[in-house]
C-alpha positions as CSV (number, residue, x, y, z in Angstrom):
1,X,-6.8,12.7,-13.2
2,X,-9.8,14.1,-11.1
3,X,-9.1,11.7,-8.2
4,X,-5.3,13.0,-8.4
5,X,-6.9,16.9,-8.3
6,X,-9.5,15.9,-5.8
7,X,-6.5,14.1,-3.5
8,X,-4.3,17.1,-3.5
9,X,-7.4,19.8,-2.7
10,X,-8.4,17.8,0.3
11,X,-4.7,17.2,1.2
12,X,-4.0,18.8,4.3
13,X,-0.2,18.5,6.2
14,X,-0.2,18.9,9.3
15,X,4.0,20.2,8.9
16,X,5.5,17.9,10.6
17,X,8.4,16.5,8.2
18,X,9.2,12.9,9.7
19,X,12.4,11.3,8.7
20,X,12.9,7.3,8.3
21,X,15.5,5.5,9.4
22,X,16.1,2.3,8.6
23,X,18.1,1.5,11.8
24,X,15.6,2.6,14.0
25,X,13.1,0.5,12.2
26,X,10.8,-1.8,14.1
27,X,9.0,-5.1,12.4
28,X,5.9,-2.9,12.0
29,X,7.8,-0.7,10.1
30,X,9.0,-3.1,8.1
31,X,6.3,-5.2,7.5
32,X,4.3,-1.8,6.5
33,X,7.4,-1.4,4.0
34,X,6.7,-4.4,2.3
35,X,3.2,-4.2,2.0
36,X,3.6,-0.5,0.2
37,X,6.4,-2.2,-2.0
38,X,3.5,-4.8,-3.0
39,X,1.3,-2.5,-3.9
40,X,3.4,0.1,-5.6
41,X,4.7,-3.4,-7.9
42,X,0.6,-4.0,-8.4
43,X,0.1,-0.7,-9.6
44,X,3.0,-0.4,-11.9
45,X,1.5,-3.3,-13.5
46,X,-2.0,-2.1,-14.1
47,X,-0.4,1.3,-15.5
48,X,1.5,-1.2,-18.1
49,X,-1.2,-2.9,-19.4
């Protein structure tokens, strides 16, 4: 909980809202994709244990 408190204090947007698009993807973009899907499956399993 304090590293969620600590992330959102030092947090800072710099307003720019981008958009994705999946047609306009490039294999960087893609392969960063698949490496966040990784770890957003590896951390779903540590919350279940």
């Amino acid at each position: 909980m304090a590293k969620e408190n600590n992330y959102k204090n030092n947090f800072k947007s710099d307003g720019v809202d981008e958009e994705f698009s999946q047609e306009l993807a490039d294999q960087n973009d893609l392969e960063a994709q698949a490496r966040a899907e990784a770890a957003n499956q590896r951390a779903a399993k540590r919350k279940n244990k």
